[in-house]
ZALUMKE-307721 format. One record per residue: residue number from 1; residue in one letter; chain; z, x, y of N, C-alpha, C, O in turn. Coordinates in nm, 4 decimals. Atoms other than C-alpha are relative to their C-alpha. Example, Ala and Ser with C-alpha at 12.3 -4.5 7.8 and 13.67 -1.06 7.14 Angstrom:
% ZALUMKE-307721
     k   r   c       n.c3       n.c1       n.c2      ca.c3      ca.c1      ca.c2       c.c3       c.c1       c.c2       o.c3       o.c1       o.c2
     1   A   A     0.0000     0.0890    -0.1190     0.7800     1.2300    -0.4500     0.0000     0.0900     0.1200     0.0665     0.1936     0.1181
     2   S   A    -0.0060    -0.0820    -0.1190     0.7140     1.3670    -0.1060     0.0730    -0.0770     0.1090     0.0899    -0.0261     0.2198
***
This chain:
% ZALUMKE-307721
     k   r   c       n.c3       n.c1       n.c2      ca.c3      ca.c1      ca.c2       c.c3       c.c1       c.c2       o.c3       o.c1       o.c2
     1   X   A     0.0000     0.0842    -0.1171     0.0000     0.0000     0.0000     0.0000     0.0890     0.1238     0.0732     0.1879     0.1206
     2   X   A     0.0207    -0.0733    -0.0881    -0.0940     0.1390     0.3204    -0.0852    -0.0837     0.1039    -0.1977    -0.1275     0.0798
     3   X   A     0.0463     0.0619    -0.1058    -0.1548    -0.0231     0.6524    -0.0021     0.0807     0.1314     0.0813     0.1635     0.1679
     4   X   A     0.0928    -0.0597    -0.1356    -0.3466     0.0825     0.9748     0.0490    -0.0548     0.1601    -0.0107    -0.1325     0.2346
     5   X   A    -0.0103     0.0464    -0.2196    -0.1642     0.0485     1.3742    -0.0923     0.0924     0.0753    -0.0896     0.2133     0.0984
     6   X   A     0.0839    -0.0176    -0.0808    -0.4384     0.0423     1.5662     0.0929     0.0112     0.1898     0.1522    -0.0875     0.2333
     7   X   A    -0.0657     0.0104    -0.1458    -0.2851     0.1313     1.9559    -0.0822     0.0216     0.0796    -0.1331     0.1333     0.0710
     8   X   A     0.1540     0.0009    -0.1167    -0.5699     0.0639     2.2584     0.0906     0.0437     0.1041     0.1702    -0.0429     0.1405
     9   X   A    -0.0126    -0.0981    -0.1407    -0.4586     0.3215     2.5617     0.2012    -0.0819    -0.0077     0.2530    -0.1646     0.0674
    10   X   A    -0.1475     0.0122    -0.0514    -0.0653     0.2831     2.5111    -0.0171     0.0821     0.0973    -0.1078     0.1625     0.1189
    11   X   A    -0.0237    -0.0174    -0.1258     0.1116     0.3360     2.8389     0.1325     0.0646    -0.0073     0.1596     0.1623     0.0624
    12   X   A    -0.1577    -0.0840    -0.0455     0.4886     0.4292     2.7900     0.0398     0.0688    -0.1407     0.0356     0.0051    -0.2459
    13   X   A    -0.0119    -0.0969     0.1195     0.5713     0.7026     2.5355     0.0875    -0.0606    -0.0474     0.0264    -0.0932    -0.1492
    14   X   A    -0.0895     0.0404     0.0953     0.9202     0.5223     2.3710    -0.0923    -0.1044    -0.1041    -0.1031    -0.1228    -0.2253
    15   X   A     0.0590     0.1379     0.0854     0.7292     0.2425     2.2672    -0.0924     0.0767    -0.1104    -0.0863     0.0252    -0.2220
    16   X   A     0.0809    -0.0066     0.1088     0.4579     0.4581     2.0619     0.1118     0.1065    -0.0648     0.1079     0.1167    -0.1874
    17   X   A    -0.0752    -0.0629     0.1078     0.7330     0.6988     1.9527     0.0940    -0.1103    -0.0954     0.0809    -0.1242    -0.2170
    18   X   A    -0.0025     0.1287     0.0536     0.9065     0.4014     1.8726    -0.0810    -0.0383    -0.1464    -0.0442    -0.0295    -0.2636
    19   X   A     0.1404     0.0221     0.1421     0.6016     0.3106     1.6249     0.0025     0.0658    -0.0723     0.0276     0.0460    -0.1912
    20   X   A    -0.0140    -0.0898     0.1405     0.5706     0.6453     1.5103     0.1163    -0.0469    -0.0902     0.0709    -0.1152    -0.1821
    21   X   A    -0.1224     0.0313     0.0625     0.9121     0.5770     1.3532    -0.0509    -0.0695    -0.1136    -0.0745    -0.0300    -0.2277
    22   X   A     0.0529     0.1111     0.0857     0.7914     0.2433     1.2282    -0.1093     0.0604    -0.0940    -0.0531     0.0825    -0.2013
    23   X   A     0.1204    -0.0575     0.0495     0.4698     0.3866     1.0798     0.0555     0.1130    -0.1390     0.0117     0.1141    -0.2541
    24   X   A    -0.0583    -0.1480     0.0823     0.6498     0.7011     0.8952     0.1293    -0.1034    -0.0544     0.1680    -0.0432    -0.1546
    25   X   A    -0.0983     0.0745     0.1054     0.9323     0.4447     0.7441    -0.0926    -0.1134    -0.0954    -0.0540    -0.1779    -0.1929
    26   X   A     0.0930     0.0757     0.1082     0.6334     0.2566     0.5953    -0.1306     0.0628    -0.0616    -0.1588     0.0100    -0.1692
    27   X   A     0.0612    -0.1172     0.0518     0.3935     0.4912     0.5040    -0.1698    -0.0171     0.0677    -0.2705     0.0385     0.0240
    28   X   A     0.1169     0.0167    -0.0209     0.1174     0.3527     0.7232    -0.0045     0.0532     0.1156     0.0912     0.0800     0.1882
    29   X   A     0.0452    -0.0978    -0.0615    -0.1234     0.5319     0.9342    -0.0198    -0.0501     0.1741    -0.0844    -0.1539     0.1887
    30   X   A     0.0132     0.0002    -0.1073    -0.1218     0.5271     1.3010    -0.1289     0.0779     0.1076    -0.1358     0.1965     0.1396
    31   X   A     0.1003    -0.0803    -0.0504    -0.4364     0.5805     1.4946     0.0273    -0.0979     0.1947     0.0559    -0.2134     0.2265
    32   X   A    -0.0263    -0.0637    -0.1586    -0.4059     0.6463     1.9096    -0.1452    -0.0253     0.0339    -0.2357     0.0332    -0.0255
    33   X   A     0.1434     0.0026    -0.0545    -0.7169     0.5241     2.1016     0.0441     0.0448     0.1567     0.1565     0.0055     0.1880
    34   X   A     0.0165    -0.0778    -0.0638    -0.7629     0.7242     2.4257    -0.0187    -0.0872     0.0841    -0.0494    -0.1990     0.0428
    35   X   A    -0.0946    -0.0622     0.0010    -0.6700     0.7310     2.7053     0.1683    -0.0686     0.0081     0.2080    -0.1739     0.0582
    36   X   A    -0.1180     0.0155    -0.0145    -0.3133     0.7521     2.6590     0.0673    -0.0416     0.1835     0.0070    -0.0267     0.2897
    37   X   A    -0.0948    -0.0386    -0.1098    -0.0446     0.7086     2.9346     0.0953     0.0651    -0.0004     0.1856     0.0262     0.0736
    38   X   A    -0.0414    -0.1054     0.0367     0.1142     0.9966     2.8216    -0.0337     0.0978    -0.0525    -0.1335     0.0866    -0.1236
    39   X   A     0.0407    -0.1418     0.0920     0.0948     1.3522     2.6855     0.0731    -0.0121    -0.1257     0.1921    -0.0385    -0.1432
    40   X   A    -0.1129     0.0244     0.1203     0.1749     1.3432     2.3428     0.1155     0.1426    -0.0535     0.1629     0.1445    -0.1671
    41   X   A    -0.0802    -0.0763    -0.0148     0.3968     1.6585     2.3956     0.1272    -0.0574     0.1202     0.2149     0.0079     0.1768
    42   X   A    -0.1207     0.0880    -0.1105     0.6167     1.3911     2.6332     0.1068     0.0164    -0.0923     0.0864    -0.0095    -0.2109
    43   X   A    -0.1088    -0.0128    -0.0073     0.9618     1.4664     2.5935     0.0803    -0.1742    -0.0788     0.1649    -0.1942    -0.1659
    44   X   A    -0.0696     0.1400     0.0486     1.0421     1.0760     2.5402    -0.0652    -0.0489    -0.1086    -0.0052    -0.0979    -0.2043
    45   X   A     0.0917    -0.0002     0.1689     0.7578     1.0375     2.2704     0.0786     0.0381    -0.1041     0.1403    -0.0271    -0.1884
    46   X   A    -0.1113    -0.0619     0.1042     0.9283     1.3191     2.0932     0.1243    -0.0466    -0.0474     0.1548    -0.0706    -0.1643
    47   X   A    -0.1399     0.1246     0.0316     1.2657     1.1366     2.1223     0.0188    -0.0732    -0.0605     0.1089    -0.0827    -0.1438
    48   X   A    -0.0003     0.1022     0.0745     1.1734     0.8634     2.0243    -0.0540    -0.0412    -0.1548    -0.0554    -0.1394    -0.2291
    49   X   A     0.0722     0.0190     0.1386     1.0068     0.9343     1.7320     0.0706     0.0735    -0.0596     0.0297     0.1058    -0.1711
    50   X   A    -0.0851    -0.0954     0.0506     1.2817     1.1544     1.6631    -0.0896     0.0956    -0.1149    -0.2055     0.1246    -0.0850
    51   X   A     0.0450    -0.1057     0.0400     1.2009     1.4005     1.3844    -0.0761    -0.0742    -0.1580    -0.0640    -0.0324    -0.2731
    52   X   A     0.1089     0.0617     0.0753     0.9389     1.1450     1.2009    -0.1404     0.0395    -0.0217    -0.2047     0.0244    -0.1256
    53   X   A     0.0895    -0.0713    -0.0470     0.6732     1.3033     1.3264    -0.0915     0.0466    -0.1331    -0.2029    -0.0030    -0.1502
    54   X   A     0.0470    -0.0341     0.0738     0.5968     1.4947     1.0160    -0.0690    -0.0914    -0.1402    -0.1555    -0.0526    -0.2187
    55   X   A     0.0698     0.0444     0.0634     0.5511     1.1899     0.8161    -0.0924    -0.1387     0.0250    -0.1074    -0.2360    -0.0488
    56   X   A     0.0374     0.0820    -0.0193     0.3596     1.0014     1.0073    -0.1597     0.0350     0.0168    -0.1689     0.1350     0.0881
    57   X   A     0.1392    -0.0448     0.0013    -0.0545     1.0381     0.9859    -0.0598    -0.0471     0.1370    -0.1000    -0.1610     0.1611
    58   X   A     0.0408     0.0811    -0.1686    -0.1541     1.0013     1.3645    -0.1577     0.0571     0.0063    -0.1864     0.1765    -0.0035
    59   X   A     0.1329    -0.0867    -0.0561    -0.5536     1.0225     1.4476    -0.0334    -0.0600     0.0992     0.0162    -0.1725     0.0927
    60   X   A    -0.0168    -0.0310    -0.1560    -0.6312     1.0070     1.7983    -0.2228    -0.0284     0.0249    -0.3111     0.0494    -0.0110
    61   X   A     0.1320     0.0428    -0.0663    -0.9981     0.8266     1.9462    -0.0277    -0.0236     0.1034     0.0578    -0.0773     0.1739
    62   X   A     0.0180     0.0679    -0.1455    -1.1698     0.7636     2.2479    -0.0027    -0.1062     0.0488     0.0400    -0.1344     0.1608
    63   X   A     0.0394     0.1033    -0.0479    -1.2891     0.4430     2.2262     0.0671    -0.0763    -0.1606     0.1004    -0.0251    -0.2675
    64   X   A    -0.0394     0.0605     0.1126    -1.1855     0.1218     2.0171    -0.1225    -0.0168    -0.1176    -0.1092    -0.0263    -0.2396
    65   X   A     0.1332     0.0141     0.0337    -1.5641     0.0909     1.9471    -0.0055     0.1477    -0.1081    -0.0706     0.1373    -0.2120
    66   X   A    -0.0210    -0.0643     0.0605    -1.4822     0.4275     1.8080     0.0556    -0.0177    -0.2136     0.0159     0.0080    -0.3273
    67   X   A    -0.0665     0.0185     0.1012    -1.2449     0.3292     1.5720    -0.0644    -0.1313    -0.1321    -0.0377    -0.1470    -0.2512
    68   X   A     0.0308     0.1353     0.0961    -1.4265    -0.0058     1.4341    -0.1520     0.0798    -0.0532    -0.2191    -0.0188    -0.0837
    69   X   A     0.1057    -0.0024    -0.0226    -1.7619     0.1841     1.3799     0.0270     0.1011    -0.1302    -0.0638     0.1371    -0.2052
    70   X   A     0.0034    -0.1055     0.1153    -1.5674     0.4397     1.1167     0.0774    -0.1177    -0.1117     0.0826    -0.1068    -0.2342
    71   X   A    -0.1053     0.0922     0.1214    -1.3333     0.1264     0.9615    -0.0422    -0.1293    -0.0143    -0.0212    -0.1884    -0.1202
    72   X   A     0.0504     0.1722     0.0141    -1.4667    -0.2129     0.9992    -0.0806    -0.0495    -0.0497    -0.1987    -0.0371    -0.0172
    73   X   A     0.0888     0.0312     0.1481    -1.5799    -0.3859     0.6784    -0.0519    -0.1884     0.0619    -0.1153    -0.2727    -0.0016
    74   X   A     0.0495     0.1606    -0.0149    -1.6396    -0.7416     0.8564     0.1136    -0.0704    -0.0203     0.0954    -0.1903     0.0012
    75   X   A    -0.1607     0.0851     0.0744    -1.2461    -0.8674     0.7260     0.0911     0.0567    -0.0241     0.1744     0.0156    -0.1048
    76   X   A    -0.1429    -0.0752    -0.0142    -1.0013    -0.6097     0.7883     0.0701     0.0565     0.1399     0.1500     0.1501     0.1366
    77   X   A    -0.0187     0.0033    -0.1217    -0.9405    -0.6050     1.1395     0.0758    -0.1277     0.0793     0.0190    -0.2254     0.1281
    78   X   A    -0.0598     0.1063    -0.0899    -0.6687    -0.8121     1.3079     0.0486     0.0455     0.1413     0.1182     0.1425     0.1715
    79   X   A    -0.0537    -0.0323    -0.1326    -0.6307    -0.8455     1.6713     0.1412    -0.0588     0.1143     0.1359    -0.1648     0.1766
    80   X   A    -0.1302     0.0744    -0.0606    -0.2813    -0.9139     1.8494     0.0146    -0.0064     0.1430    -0.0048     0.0870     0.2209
    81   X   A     0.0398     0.0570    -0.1091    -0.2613    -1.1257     2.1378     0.0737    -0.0595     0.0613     0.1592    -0.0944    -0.0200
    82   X   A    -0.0980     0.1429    -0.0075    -0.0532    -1.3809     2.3411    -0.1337    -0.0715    -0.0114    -0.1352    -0.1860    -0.0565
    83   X   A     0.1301     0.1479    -0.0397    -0.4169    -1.5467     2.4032    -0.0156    -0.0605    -0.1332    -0.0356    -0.1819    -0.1301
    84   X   A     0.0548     0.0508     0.1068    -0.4820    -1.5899     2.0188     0.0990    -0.1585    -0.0510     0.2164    -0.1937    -0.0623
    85   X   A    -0.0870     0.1314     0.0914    -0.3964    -1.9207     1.8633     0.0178    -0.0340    -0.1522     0.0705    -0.1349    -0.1989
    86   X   A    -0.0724    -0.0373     0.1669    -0.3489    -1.8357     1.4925     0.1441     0.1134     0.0108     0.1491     0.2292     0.0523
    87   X   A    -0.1003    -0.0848     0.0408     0.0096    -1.7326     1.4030    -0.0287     0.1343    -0.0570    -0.1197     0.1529    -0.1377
    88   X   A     0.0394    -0.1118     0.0891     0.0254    -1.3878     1.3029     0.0521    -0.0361    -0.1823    -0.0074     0.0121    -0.2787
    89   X   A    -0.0322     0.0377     0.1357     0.2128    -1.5411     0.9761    -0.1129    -0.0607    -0.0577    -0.0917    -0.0772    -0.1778
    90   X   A     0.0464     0.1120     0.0897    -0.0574    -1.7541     0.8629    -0.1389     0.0851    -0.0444    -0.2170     0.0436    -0.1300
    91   X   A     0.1017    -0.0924     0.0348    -0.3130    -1.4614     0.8509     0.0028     0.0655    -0.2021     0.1067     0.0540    -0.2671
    92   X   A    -0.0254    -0.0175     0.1562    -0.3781    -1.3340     0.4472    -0.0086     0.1870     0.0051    -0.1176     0.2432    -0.0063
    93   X   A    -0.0463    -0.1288    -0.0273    -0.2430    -0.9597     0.4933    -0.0668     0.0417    -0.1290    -0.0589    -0.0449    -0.2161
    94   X   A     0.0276    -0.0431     0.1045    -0.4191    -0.7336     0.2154     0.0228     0.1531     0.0096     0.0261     0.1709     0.1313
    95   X   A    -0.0123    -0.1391     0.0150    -0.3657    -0.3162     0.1482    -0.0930     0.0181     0.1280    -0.1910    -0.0555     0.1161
    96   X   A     0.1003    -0.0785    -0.0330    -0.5614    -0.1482     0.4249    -0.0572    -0.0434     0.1251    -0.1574     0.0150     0.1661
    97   X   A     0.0419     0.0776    -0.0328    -0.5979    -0.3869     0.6649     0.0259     0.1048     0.1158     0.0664     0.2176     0.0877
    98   X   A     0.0129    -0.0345    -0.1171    -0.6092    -0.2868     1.0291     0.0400    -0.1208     0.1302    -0.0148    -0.2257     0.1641
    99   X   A    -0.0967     0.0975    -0.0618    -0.3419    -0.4261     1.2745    -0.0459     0.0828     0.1602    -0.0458     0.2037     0.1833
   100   X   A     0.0328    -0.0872    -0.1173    -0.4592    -0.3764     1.6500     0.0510    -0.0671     0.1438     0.0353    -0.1852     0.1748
   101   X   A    -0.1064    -0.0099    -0.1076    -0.2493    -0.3505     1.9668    -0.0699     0.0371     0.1627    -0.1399     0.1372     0.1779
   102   X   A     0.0705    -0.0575    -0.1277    -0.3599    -0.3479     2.3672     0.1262     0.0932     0.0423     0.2211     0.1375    -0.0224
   103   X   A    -0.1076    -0.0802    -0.0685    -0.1661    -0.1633     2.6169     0.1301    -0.0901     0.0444     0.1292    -0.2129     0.0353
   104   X   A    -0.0757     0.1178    -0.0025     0.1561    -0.2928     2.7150    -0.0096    -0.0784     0.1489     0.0474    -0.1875     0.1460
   105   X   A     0.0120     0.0425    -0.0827     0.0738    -0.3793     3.0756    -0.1044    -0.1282    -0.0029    -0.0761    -0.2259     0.0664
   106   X   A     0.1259     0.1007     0.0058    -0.2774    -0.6086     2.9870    -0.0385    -0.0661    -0.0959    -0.1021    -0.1712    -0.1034
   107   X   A     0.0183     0.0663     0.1278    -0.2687    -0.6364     2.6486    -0.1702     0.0863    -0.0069    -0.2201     0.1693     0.0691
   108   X   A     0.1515    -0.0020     0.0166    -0.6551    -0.6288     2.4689    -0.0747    -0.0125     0.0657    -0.0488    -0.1058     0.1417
   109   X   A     0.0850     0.0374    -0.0564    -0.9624    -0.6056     2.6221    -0.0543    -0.1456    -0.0162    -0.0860    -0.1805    -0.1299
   110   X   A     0.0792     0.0995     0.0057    -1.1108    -0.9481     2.7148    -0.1107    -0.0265    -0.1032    -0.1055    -0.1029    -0.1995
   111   X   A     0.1060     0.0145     0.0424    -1.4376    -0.9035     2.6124    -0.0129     0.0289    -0.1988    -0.0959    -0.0210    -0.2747
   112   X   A    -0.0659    -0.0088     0.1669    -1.2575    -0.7591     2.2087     0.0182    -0.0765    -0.0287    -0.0525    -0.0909    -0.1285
   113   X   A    -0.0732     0.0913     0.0269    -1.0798    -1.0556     2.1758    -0.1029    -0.1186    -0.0081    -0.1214    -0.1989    -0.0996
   114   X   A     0.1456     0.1502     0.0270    -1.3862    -1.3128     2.2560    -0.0942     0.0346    -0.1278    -0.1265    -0.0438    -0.2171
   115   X   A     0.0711    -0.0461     0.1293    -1.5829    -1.1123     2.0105     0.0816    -0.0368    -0.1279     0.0312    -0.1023    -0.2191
   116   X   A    -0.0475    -0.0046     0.1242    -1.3351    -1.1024     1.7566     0.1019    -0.1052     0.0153     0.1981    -0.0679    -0.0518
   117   X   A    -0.0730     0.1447     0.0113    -1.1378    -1.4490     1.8079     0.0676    -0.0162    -0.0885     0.1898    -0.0219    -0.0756
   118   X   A    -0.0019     0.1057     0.0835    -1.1370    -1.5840     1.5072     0.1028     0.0931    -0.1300     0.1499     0.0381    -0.2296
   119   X   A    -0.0654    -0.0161     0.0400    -0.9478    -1.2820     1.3819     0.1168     0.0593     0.0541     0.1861     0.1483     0.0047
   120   X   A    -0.1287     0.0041    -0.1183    -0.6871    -1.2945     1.6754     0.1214    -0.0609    -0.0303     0.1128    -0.1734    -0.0797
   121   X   A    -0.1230     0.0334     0.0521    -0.2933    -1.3260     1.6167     0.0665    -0.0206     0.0747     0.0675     0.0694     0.1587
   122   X   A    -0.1302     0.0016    -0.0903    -0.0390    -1.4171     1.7996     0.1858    -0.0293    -0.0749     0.2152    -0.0952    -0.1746
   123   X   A    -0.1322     0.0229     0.0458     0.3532    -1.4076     1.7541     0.0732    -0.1032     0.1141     0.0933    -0.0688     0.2306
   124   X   A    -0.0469     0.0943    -0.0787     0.5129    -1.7515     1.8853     0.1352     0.0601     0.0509     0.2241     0.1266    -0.0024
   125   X   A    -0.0942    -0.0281    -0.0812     0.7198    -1.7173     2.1505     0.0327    -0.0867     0.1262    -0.0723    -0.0899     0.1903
   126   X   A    -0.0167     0.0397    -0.0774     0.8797    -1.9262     2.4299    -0.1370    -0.0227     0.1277    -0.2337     0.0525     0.1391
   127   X   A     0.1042     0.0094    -0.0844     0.6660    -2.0793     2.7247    -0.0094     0.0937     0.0949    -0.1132     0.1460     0.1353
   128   X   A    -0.0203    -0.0829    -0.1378     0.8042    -1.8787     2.9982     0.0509     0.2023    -0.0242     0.0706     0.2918     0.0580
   129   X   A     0.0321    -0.1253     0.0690     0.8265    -1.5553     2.7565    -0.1409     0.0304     0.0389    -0.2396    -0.0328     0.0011
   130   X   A     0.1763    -0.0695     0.0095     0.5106    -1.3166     2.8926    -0.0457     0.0957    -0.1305    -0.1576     0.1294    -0.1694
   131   X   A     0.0895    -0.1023     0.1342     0.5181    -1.0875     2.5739     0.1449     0.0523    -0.0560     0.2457     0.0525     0.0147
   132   X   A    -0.1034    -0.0899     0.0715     0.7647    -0.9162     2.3568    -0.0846     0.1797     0.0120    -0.1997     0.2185     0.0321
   133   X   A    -0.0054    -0.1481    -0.0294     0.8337    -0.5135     2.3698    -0.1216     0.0332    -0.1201    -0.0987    -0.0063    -0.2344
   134   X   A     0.0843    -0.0575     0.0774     0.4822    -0.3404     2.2047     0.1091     0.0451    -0.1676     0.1031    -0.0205    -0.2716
   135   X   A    -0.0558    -0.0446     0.1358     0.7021    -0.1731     1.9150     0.0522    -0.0910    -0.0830     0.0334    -0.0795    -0.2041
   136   X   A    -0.0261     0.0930     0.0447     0.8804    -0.4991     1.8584    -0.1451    -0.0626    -0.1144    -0.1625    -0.0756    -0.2356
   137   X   A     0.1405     0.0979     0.0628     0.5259    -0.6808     1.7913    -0.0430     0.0748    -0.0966    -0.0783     0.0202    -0.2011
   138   X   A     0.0921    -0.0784     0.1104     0.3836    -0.3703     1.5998     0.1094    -0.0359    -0.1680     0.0657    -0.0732    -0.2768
   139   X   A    -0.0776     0.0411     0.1077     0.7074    -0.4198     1.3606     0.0056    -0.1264    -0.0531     0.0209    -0.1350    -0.1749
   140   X   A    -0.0055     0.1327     0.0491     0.7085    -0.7885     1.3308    -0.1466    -0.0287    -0.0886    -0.1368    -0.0993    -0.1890
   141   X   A     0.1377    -0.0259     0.0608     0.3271    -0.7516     1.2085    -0.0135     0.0284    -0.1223    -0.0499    -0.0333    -0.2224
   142   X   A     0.0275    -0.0718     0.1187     0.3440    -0.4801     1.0052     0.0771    -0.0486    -0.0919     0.0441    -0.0545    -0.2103
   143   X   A    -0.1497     0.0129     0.2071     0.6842    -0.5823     0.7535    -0.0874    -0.1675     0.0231    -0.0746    -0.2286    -0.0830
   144   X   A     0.0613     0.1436     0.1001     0.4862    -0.9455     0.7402    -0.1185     0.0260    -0.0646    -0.1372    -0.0533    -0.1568
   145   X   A     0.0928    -0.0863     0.0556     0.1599    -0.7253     0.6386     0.0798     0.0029    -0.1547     0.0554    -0.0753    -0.2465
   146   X   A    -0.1010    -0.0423     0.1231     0.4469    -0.5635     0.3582     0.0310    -0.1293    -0.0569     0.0054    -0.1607    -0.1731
   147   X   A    -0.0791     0.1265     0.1080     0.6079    -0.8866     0.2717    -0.0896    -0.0773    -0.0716    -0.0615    -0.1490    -0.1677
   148   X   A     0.1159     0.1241     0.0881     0.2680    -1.0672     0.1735    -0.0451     0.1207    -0.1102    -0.0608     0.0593    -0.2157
   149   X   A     0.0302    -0.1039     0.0533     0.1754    -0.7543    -0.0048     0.1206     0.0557    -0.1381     0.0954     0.1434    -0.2207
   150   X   A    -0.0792    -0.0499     0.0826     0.5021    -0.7281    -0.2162     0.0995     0.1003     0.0347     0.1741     0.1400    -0.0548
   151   X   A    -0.1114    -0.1622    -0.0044     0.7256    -0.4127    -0.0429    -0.0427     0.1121    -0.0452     0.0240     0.2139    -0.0265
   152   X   A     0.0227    -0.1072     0.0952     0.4987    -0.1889    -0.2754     0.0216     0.1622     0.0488    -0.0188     0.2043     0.1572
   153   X   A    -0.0432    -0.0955    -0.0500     0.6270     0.1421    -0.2664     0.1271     0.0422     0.1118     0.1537     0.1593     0.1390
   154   X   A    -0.0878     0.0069    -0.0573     0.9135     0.0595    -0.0394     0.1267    -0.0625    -0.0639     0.2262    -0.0601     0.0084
   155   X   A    -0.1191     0.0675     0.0336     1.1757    -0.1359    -0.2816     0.0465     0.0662    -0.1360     0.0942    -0.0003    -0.2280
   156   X   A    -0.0530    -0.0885     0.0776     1.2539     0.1798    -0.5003     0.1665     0.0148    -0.0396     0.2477    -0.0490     0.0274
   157   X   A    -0.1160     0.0136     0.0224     1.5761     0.2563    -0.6587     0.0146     0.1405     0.0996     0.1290     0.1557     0.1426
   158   X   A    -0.0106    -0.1498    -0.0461     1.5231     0.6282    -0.4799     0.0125    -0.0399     0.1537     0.0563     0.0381     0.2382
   159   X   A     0.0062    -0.0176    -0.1406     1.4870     0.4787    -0.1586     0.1274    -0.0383     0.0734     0.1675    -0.0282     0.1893
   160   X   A    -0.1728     0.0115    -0.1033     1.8356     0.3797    -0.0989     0.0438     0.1340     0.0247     0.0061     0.2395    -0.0261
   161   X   A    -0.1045    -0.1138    -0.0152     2.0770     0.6024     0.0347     0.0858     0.0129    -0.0469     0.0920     0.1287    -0.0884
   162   X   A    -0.0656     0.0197     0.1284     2.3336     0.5261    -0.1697     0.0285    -0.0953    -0.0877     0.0888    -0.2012    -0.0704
   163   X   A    -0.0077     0.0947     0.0775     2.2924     0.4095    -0.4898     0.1193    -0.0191    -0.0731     0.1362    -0.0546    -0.1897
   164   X   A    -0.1708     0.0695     0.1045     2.6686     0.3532    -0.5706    -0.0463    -0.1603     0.0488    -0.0117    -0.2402    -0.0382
   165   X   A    -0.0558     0.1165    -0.0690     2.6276     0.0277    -0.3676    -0.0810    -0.1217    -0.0798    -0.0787    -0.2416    -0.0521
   166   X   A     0.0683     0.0728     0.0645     2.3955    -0.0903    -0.6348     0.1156    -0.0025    -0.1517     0.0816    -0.0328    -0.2661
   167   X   A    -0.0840     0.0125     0.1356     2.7035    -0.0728    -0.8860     0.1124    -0.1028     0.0133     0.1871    -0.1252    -0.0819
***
């Protein structure tokens, strides 16, 4: 099992170190579309991603057009939105899929989102709610990705920390 955060020009380094985190506690791959609003030698990046870093697979593009042109099979590409009107729950999560994120100031490009509609997500939220925190949304995504998928590879007896508490 292995799932794909797509991130379009993040803006504040906690939030994608943040992710990294997320990403490297689930074993899925994190790809960085350009440009950033940070150096990824930022001080608060690092922080925040504390010392995950090493297991997290980060690849780094210019464009999103980039990224769909090396991965996009026609049905593995979901786009997250407040505009979309399909729950992100009601989507059919499979291995491999590709979960994709705007910046946190604008969100997705317009013109992405009209194109690709129909596989647009949203996470319900209050009327007068404008958005939940980027890392929040990437996590609420991804473990419902995992949970339709089974946990595979994540509900080990090795992966506790201690397994007295299983006695």
């Amino acid at each position: 099992m292995k799932f794909n955060i797509v991130l379009v020009e993040p803006e504040i380094p906690q939030n994608t170190g943040n992710i990294v985190r997320t990403c490297a506690a689930t074993g899925s791959v994190l790809h960085l579309v350009r440009p950033l609003g940070f150096e990824v030698t930022d001080k608060h990046l690092k922080r925040a991603g504390l010392d995950y870093w090493y297991l997290t697979d980060i690849r780094y593009y210019d464009s999103i057009e980039e990224v769909m042109e090396k991965y996009y099979n026609g049905n593995n590409f979901y786009f997250l939105s407040t505009k979309a009107k399909r729950i992100y729950s009601e989507a059919q999560f499979k291995d491999g899929d590709f979960l994709v994120f705007g910046k946190e100031t604008k969100g997705l490009p317009e013109p992405l989102l009209a194109k690709y509609y129909d596989h647009s997500l949203r996470i319900p939220m209050i009327n007068d709610a404008r958005s939940l925190n980027l890392g929040n949304s990437v996590a609420i995504t991804l473990y419902e990705a995992i949970r339709q998928t089974g946990f595979e590879n994540l509900l080990t007896e090795g992966n506790l920390r201690d397994s007295s508490l299983l006695k």
